[in-house]
C-alpha positions as CSV (number, residue, x, y, z in Angstrom):
1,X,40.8,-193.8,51.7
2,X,37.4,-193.1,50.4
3,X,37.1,-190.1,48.2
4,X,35.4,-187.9,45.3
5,X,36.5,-185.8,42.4
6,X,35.8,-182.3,42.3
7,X,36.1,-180.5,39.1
8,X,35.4,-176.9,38.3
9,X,35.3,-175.6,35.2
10,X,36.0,-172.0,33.9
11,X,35.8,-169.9,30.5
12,X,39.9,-170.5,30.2
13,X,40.9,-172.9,33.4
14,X,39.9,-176.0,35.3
15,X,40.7,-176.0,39.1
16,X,40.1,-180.0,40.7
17,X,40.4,-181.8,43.9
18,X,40.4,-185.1,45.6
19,X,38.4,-184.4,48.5
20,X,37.8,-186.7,51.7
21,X,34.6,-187.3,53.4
22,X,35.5,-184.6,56.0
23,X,36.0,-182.0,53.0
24,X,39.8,-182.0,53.4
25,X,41.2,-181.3,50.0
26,X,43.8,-184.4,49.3
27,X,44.7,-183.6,45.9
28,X,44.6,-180.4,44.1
29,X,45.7,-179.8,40.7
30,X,44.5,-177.1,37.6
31,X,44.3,-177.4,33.6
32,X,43.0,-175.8,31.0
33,X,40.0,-176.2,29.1
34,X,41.5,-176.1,25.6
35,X,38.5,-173.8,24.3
36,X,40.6,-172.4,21.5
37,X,40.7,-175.7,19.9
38,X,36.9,-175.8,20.4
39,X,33.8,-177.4,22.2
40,X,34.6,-181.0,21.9
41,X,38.3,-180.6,23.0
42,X,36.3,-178.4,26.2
43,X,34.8,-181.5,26.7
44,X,37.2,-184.0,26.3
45,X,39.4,-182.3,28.3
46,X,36.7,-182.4,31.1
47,X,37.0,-186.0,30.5
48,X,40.8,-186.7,30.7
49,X,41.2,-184.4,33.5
50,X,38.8,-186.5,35.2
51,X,40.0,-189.9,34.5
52,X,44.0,-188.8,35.7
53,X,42.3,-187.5,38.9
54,X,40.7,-191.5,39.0
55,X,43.8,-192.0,38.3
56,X,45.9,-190.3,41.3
57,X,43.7,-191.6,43.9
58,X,43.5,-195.3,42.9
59,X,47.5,-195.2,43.0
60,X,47.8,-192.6,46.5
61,X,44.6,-194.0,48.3
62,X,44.1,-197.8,47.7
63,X,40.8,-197.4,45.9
64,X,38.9,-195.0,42.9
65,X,37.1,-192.1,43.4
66,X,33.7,-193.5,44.9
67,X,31.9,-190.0,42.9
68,X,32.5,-186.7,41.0
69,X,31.1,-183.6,41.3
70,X,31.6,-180.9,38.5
71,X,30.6,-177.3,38.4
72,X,30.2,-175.6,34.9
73,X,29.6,-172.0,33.8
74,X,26.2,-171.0,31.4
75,X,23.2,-172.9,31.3
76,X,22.7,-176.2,33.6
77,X,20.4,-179.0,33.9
78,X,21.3,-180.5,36.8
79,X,18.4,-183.0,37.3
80,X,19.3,-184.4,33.7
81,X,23.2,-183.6,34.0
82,X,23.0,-181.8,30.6
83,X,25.8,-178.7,29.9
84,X,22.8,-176.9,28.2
85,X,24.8,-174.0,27.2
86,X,27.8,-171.6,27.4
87,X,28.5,-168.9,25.5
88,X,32.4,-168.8,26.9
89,X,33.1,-172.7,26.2
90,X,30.5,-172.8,22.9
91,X,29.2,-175.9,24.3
92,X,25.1,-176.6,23.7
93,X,23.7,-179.8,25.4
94,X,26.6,-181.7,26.6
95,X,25.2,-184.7,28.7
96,X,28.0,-184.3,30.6
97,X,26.8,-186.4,33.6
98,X,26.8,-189.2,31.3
99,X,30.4,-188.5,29.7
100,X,31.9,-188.4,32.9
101,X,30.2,-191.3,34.3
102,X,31.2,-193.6,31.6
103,X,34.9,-192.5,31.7
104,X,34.9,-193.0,35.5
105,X,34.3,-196.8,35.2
106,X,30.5,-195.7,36.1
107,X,30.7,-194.0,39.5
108,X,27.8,-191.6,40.0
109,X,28.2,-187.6,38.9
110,X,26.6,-185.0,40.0
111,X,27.0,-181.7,37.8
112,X,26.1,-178.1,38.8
113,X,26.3,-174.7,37.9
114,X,29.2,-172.8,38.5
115,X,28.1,-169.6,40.8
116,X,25.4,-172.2,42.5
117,X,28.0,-174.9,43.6
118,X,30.0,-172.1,44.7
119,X,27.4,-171.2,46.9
120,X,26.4,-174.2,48.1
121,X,30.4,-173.8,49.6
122,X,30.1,-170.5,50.5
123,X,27.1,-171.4,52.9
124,X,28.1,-174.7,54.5
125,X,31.5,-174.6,55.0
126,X,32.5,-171.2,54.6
127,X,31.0,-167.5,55.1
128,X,27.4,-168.9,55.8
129,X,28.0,-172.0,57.6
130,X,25.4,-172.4,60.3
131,X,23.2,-169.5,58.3
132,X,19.6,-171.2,57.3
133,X,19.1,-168.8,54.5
134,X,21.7,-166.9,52.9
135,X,22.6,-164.9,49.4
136,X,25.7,-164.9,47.7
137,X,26.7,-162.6,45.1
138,X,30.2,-162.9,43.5
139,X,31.3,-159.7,41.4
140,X,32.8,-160.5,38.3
141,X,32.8,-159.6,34.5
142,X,28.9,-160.1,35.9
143,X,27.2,-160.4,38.5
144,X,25.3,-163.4,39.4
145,X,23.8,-165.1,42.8
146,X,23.0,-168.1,44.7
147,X,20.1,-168.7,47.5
148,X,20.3,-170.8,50.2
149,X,18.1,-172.3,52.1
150,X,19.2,-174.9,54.5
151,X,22.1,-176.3,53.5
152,X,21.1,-176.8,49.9
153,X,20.9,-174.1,46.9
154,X,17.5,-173.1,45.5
155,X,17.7,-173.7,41.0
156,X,14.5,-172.2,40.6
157,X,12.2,-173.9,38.4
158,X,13.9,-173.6,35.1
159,X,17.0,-173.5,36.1
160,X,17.4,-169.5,36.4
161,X,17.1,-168.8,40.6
162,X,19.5,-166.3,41.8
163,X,20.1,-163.8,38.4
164,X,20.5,-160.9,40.4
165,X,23.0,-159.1,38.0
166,X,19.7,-159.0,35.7
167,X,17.1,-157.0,38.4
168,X,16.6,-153.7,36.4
169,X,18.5,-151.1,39.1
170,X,18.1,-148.6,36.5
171,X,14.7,-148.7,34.1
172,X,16.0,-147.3,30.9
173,X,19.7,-147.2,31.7
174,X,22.2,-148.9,30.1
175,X,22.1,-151.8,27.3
176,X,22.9,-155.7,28.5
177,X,23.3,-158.5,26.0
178,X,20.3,-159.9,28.0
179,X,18.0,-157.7,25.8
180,X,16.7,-155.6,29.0
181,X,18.2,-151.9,30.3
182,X,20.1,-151.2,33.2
183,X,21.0,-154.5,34.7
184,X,22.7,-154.4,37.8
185,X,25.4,-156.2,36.2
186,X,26.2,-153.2,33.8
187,X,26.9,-150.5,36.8
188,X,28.5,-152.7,40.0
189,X,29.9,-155.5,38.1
190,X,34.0,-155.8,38.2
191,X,33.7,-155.3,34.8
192,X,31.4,-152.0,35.2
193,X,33.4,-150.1,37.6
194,X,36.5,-151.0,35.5
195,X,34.9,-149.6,32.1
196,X,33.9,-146.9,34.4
197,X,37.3,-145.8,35.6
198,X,38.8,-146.4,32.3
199,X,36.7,-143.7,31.0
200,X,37.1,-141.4,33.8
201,X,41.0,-141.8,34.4
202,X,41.5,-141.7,30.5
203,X,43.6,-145.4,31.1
204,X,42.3,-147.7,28.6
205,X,43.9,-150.7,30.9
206,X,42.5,-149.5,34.1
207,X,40.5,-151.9,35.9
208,X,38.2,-152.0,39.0
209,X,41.2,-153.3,41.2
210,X,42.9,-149.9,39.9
211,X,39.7,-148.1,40.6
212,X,39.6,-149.1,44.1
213,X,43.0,-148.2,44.9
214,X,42.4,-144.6,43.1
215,X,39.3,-144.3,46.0
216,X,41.8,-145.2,48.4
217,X,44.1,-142.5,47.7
218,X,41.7,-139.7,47.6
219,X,40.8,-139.7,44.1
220,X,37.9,-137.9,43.7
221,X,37.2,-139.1,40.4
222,X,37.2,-142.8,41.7
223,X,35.3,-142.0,44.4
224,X,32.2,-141.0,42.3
225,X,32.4,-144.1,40.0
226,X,32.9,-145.9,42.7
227,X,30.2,-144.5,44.9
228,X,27.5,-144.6,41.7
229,X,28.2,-148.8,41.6
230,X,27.7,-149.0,45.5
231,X,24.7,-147.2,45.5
232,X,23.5,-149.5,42.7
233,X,24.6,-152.8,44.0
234,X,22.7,-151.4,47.3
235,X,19.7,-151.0,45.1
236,X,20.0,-154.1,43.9
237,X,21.0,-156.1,47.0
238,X,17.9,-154.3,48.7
239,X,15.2,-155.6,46.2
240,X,16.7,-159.1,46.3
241,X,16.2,-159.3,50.9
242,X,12.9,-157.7,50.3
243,X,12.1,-160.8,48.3
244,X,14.5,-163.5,50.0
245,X,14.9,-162.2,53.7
246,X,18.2,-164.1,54.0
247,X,20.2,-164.1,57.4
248,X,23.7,-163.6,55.6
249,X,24.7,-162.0,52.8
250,X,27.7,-163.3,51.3
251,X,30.0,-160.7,48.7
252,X,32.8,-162.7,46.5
253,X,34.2,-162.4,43.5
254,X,36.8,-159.8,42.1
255,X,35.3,-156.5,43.8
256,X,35.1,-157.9,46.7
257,X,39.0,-158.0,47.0
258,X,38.6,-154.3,48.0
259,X,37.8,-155.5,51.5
260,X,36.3,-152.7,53.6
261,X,36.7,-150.0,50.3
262,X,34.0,-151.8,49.0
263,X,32.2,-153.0,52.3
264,X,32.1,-149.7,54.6
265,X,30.2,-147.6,51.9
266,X,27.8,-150.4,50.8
267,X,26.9,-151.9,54.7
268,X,26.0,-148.2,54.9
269,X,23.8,-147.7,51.8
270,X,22.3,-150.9,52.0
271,X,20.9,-149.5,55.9
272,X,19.7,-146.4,54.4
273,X,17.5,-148.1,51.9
274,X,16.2,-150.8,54.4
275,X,12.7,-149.4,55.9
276,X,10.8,-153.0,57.2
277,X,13.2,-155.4,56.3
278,X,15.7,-157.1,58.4
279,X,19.7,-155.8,57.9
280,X,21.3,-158.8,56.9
281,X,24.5,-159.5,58.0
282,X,27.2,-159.0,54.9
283,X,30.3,-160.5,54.7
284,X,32.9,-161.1,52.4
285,X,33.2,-164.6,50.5
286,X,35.5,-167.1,52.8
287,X,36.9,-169.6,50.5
288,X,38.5,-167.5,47.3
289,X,38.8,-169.6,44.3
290,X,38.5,-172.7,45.6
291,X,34.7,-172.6,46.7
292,X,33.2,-174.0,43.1
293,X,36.0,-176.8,43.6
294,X,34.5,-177.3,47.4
295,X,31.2,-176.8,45.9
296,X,31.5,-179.8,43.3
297,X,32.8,-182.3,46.4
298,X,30.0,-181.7,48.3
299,X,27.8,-182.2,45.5
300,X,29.8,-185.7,45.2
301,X,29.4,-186.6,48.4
302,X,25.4,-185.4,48.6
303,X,25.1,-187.8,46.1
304,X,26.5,-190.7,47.5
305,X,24.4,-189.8,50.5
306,X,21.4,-189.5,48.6
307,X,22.2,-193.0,46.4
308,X,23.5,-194.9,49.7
309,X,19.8,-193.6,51.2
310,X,17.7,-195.0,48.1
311,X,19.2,-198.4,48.4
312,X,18.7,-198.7,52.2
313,X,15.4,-198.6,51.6
């Protein structure tokens, strides 16, 4: 049975598939990345991971892996298939594409960035499928985004399309390690609303899921901290349609576990800042923690599209 290998790699895990040409997962399986030993052990990991997956579907299937697809988190060269960097895995300029290539017998590899390949799931197969454009934002430790645009995910020209955790909501505001002040990042992040709540509650190991279910209750405390990162993710969110005009806009990540706690109040600021633009829809994220791992395939199997293409003509 013909098949790719998915890989997606996070700051601590790996999460991988076998996927079939109709995007049904056949295999699934996790690791981790090793990172406490280092970069290279990262990478070789990356690497052995891959070649058991090669592996699995050469003994299940009757036949190797015919691509790979791997999404990584940081900085991505995707047209060169260089790791550039990430802070979280300490890797700088890992021509990963080329690693994985020759340890997969030299089947083509397409490599990606994490939150992009994510999207690129998100809006074909999941929240946004049959959407022409569409934005997703997962909210995480950070925030960070992914545009659409017909079936494919726009990089930008460096690399850097979609940063929407780094539009300024609040000139002057808070710090980021970016070097500006007041990301959006550092006010409607996962991360914000939990530092948030931990300093209002006075619980050091609060978090935003704790936050969330303080709002639910009645607490008015958590309703305010709460309330201050909705209005700024709305600020955000309203400066990024203004520019993009998407049809759907897709919520994932961590806060967006809240479900309608999160969604209810921000459907309703995001209207009252709106004045020409279109209302988006905005839904929440479909596929959970498997959409880089969906992602990656379907990079895999746009490649083989794209090779099979080049040689037909």
């Amino acid at each position: 049975m013909r098949h790719v290998i998915a890989l997606d790699v996070g700051g601590t895990g790996m999460k991988a598939a076998l996927v079939g040409a109709d995007g049904e997962l056949l295999h699934r399986a996790r690791r981790s990345t090793g990172r406490e030993r280092g970069p290279d052990s990262v990478v070789e990991s990356i690497l052995a991971f891959a070649a058991d997956l090669r592996a699995h579907g050469e003994e299940h299937f009757g036949e190797p892996a015919a691509a790979a697809g791997v999404a990584v988190p940081g900085i991505v060269d995707s047209d060169r298939g260089i790791a550039a960097y990430a802070a979280n895995l300490g890797w700088r300029d890992v021509p990963l594409r080329k690693l994985l290539s020759e340890r997969l017998a030299g089947v083509p590899v397409a490599l990606g960035h994490d939150v992009r390949t994510g999207g690129l799931a998100e809006g074909r197969i999941g929240a946004g499928r049959g959407a022409d454009r569409f934005l997703f934002v997962p909210l995480g430790t950070g925030i960070a985004g992914a545009i659409g645009i017909d079936g494919r995910v726009e990089a930008g020209a460096h690399g850097f399309a979609g940063e929407i955790g780094h539009v300024v909501v609040r000139p002057g505001g808070a710090p980021c390690p970016c070097g500006q002040r007041g990301c959006l990042e550092r006010y409607a992040s996962a991360g914000a609303v939990g530092a948030a709540w931990a300093g209002a509650s006075g619980d050091r190991d609060a978090d935003a899921a704790d936050c969330a279910k303080a709002v639910e209750s009645g607490d008015t405390r958590a309703r305010a901290v709460w309330q201050d990162a909705v209005d700024a993710l709305a600020d955000g969110l309203v400066t990024a349609l203004t520019l993009l005009d998407p049809r759907v806009l897709i919520i994932g990540g961590g806060l967006a576990e809240a479900g309608e706690t999160l969604f209810t109040p921000l459907r309703a600021a995001v209207e009252r800042r709106v004045t020409f633009q279109k209302l988006p829809s905005i839904v929440p994220a479909a596929l959970g923690d498997t959409a880089g791992c969906l992602g990656a395939g379907l990079l895999a199997w746009d490649l083989l599209a794209t090779t099979s293409e080049v040689s037909a003509r």
